[in-house]
C-alpha positions in Angstrom: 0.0 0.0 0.0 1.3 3.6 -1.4 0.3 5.6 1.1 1.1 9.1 2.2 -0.3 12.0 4.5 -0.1 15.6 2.9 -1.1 18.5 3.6 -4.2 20.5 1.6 -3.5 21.7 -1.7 -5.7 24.3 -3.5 -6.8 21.6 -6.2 -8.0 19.1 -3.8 -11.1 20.7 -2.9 -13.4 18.3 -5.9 -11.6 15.5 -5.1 -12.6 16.1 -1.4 -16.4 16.6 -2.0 -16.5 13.0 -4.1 -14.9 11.6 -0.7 -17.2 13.3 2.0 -20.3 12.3 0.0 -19.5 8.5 -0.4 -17.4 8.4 3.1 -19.8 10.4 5.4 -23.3 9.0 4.4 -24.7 9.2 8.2 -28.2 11.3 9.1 -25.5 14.3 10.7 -23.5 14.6 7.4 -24.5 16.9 4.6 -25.0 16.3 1.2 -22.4 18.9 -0.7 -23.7 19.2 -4.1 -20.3 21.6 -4.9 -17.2 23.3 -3.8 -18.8 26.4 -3.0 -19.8 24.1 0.6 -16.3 23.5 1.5 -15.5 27.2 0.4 -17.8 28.7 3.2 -17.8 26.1 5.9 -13.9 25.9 6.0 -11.4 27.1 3.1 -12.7 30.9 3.5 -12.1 31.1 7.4 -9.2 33.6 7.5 -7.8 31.1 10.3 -7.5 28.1 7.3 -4.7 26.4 7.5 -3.7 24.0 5.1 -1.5 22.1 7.3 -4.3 21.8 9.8 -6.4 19.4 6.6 -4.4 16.5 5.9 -5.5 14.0 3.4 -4.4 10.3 2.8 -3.4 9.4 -0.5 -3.0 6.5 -2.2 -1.5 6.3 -6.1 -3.0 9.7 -6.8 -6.6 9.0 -5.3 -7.8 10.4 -1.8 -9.2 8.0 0.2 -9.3 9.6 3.8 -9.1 12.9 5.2 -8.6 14.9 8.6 -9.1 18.6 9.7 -7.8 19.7 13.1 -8.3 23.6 14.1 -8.2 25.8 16.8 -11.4 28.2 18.3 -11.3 31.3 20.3 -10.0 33.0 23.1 -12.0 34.6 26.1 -13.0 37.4 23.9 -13.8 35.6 20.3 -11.0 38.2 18.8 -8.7 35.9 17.9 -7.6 32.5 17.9 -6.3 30.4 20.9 -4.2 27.2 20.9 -4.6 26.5 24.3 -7.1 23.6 23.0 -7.1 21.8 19.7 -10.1 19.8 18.3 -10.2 17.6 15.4 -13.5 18.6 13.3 -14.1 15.6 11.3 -11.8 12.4 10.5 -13.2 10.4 7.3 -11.9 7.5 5.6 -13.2 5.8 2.3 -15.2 2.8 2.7 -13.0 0.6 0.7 -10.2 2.0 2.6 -11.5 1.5 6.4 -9.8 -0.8 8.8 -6.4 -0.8 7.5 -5.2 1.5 9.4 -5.0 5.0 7.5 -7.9 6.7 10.3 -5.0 5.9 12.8 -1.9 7.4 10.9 -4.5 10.5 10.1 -5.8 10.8 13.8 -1.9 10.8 14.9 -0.7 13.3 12.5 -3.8 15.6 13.5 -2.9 15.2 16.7 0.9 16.3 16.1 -0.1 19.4 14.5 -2.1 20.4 17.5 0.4 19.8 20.2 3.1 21.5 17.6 1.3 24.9 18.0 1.6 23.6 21.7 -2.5 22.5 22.8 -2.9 21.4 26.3 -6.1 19.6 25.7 -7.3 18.2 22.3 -11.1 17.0 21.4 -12.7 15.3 18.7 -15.6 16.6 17.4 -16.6 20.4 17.1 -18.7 21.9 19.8 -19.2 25.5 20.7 -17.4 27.6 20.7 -14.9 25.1 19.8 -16.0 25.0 16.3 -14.2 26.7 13.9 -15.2 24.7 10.7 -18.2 22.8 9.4 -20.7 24.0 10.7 -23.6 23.8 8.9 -22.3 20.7 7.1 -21.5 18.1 9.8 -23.9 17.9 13.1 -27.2 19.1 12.3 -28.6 22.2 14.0 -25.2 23.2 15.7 -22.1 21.9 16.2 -22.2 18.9 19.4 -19.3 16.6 18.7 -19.4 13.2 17.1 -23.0 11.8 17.0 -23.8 8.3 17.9 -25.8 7.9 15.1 -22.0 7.5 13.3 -21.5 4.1 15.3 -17.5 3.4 13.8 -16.4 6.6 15.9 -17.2 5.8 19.7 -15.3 2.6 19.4 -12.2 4.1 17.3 -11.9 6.9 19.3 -12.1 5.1 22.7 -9.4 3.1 21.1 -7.5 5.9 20.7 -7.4 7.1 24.1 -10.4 9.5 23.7 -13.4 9.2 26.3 -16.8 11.3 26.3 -16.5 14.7 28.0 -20.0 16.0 27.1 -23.3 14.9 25.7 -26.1 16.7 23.7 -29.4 15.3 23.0 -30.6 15.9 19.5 -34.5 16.5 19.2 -36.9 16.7 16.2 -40.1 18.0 15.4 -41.6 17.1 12.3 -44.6 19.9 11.5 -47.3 18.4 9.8 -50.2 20.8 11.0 -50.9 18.4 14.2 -51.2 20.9 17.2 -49.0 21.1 20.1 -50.1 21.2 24.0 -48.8 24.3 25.5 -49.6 24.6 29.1 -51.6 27.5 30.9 -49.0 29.0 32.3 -47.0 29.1 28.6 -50.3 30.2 26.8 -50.6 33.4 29.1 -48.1 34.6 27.1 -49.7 34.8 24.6 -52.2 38.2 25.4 -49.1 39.7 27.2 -46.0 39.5 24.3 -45.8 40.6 21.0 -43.7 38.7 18.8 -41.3 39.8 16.0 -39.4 38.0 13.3 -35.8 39.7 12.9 -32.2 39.0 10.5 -30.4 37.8 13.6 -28.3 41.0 14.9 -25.1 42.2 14.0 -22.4 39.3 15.8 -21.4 39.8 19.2 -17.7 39.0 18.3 -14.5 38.6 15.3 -15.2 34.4 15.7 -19.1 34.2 15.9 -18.9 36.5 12.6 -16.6 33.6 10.9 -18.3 30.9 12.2 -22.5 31.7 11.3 -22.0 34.4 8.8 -22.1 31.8 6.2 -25.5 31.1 7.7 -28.8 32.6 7.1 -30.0 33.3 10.6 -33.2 34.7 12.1 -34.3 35.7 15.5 -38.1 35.4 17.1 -38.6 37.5 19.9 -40.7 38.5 22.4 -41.4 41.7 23.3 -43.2 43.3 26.6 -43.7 46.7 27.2 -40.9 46.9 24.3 -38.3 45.2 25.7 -36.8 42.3 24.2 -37.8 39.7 27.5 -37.2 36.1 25.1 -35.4 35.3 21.9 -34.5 32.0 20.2 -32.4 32.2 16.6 -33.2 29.9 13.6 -31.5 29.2 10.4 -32.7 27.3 7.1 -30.3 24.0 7.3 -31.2 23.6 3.2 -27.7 20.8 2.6 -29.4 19.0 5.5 -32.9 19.0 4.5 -31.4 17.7 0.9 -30.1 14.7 3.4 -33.4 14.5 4.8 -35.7 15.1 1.9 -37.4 17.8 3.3 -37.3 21.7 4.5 -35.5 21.8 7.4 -34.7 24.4 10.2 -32.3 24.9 13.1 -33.3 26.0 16.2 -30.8 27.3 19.1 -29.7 29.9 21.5 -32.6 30.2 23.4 -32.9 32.6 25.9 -35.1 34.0 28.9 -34.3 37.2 30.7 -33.9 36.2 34.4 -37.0 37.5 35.7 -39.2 35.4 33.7 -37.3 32.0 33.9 -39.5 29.1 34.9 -42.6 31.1 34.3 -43.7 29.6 31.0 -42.1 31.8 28.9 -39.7 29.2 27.6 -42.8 26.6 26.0 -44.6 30.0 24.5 -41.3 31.1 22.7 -40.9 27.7 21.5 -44.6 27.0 20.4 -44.8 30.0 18.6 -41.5 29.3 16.5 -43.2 26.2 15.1 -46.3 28.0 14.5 -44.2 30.4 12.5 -42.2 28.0 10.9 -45.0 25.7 10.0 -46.3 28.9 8.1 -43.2 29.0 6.2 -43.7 26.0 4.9 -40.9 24.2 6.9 -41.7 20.7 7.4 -38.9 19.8 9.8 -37.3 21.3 13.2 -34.2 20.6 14.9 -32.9 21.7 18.2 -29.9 20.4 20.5 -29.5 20.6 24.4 -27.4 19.9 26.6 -28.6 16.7 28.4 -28.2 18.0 31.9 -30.7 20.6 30.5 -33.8 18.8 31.7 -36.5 21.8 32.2 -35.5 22.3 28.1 -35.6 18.7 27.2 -39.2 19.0 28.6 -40.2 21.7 27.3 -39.7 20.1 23.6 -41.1 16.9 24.8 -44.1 18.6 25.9 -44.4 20.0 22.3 -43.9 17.1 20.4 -40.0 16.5 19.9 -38.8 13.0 19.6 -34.9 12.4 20.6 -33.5 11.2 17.5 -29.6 11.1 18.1 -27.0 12.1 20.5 -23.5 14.1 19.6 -21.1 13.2 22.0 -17.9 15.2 22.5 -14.4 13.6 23.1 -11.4 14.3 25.2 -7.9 12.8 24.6 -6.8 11.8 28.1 -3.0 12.0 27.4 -2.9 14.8 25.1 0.9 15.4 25.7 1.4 11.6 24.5 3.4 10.4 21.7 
C-alpha cells in the first residue's frame, strides 16, 4: 500500500467533496452538491490552515481525510491554541480498517500539540468550532454523533473518552397541534412577537463561524423590551439529506425574571407556529442533556430524541 499523509493543496477541494459524500453518508453529514460548501464552511475562514487538513493518498486518489483547528480565546478576537479539536476524520469505505484513520488521527494530533494544545477534542462543539458548521452535526455543532456508530469505538481506542453529551431533538410539523400549558399560553395576550435577521455578531469568531449562515431571531417583546429570543436558520444541505425543508433552532434565551414562568414553551410553540407557516416541514434543536426543564419543554411540544452528539477528550494529550 502507497500511502502518504499531505497536507491540503488548492486543487483538492473536488476530489474532497467525491470523498465526503461517499465516506460520510450518516443522518448528521450533509450532502455537498459543490465546492462552494467547502468554500464557506472551512477554506474561506481567515484562520484556514492547510496544514491543519491532511489528506491520505493512495496512487493519486484520496481515500481519507482529517481537519484539526483551533477556536477562540476569552473574547472571540482571535484565535487560541490553548485547545485543539479535530472537526471531522473520514476515511473511504473501501479503505476502512487498514489503518490510515489511525496514521490520520496521529498526524492531526501532532499538528495540535506542535502549535503547543494542552487539551485536544474530537468533534466540534461551541465555541470550539471553527469549521463545518452547517455541514456536519445538524442544527449546531455537538461533537461526534452516535448515530456515526464506527467513531465511539475508534476513538475510545485511541485514548479519547466522552466529555460531554447533547441530545438531539426533532419535530416534524405536519399541522398536528402542540399542548402548551396555561401558564406558557398566558403569554400569549401579554407579548408581541417579532421576526428579525439575527443581529449584527457579538464578536470577530461568531462573525466567521455563522455568517455563512442565514439566521433569524423570534422575539418577544413586553412593554418593548426584548424579554425572550431564540435564533433559527434554514439548514437547506441537511434537508437535501433528509428530503425535506428543514430548520435549526438554538440559543434560546429567557431574561432572568421570567425563567420558569412559562415563557420558555410560549417562545418555543410559537416558532413552530411560525415555521409551520413558512412551509418548513422539519425542526431541529440540540440541548445539553443536563438541561432537563428544556428537554421538557420540547417533549411537551412534540419532539422525539433522535440522536446524541457526543464530544471527546484525549486523556493524554501530551502523548506520543
Amino acid at each position: 500500500m502507497n500511502l502518504r499523509i499531505r497536507p491540503f493543496r488548492n486543487t483538492d477541494p473536488p476530489a474532497l467533496v467525491r470523498l465526503w459524500n461517499v465516506a460520510l453518508t450518516g443522518r448528521g453529514a450533509a450532502i455537498l452538491p459543490n465546492v462552494n460548501c467547502l468554500e464557506l464552511a472551512v477554506l474561506a475562514r481567515p484562520y484556514f490552515e492547510s496544514k491543519g487538513l491532511l489528506l491520505a493518498e493512495c496512487d493519486g486518489h484520496i481515500v481519507g481525510f482529517v481537519h484539526a483547528g483551533f477556536g477562540p480565546d476569552s473574547t472571540g478576537q482571535r484565535i487560541s491554541y490553548e485547545r485543539g479539536v479535530i472537526c471531522v476524520l473520514a476515511v473511504h469505505p473501501e479503505w476502512r480498517r487498514q489503518g490510515v484513520g489511525t496514521q490520520l488521527l496521529r498526524q492531526a494530533e501532532t499538528y495540535l500539540r506542535q502549535h503547543e494544545a494542552r487539551e485536544i477534542y474530537f468533534g466540534c462543539h461551541r465555541p470550539l468550532c471553527p469549521f463545518y458548521w452547517g455541514l456536519y452535526g445538524g442544527s449546531e455543532p455537538s461533537g461526534v454523533l452516535e448515530s456515526d456508530a464506527l467513531a465511539k469505538p475508534f476513538l475510545q481506542r485511541h485514548g479519547y473518552a466522552v466529555q460531554a453529551t447533547h441530545i438531539v431533538y426533532q419535530r416534524i410539523l405536519d399541522g398536528t397541534s402542540w399542548r402548551m400549558s396555561p401558564q406558557a399560553a398566558v403569554w400569549k395576550a401579554k407579548c408581541e412577537l417579532e421576526v428579525i435577521p439575527r443581529p449584527v455578531h457579538t464578536n470577530w469568531f461568531e462573525a466567521c463561524v455563522t455568517s455563512p449562515l442565514e439566521m433569524f431571531r423570534l422575539q418577544a417583546l413586553l412593554e418593548g423590551r426584548t424579554i425572550a429570543q431564540v435564533d433559527m436558520w434554514e439548514m437547506e444541505l441537511f434537508g437535501w439529506r433528509w428530503k425535506q425543508p428543514s430548520v435549526g433552532l438554538l440559543d434560546l434565551q429567557v431574561a432572568a425574571e421570567f425563567k420558569g414562568q412559562g415563557l420558555e414553551s410560549f417562545l418555543l410553540a410559537s416558532s413552530l407556529q411560525w415555521l409551520e407557516e413558512q412551509y418548513y416541514t422539519l425542526v431541529e434543536m440540540h440541548v445539553p442533556e443536563s438541561d432537563q426543564e428544556l428537554r421538557k419543554s420540547l417533549r411537551d411540544l412534540g419532539f422525539e430524541m433522535v440522536d446524541r452528539g457526543l464530544v471527546y477528550r484525549l486523556d493524554r494529550p501530551g502523548a506520543s
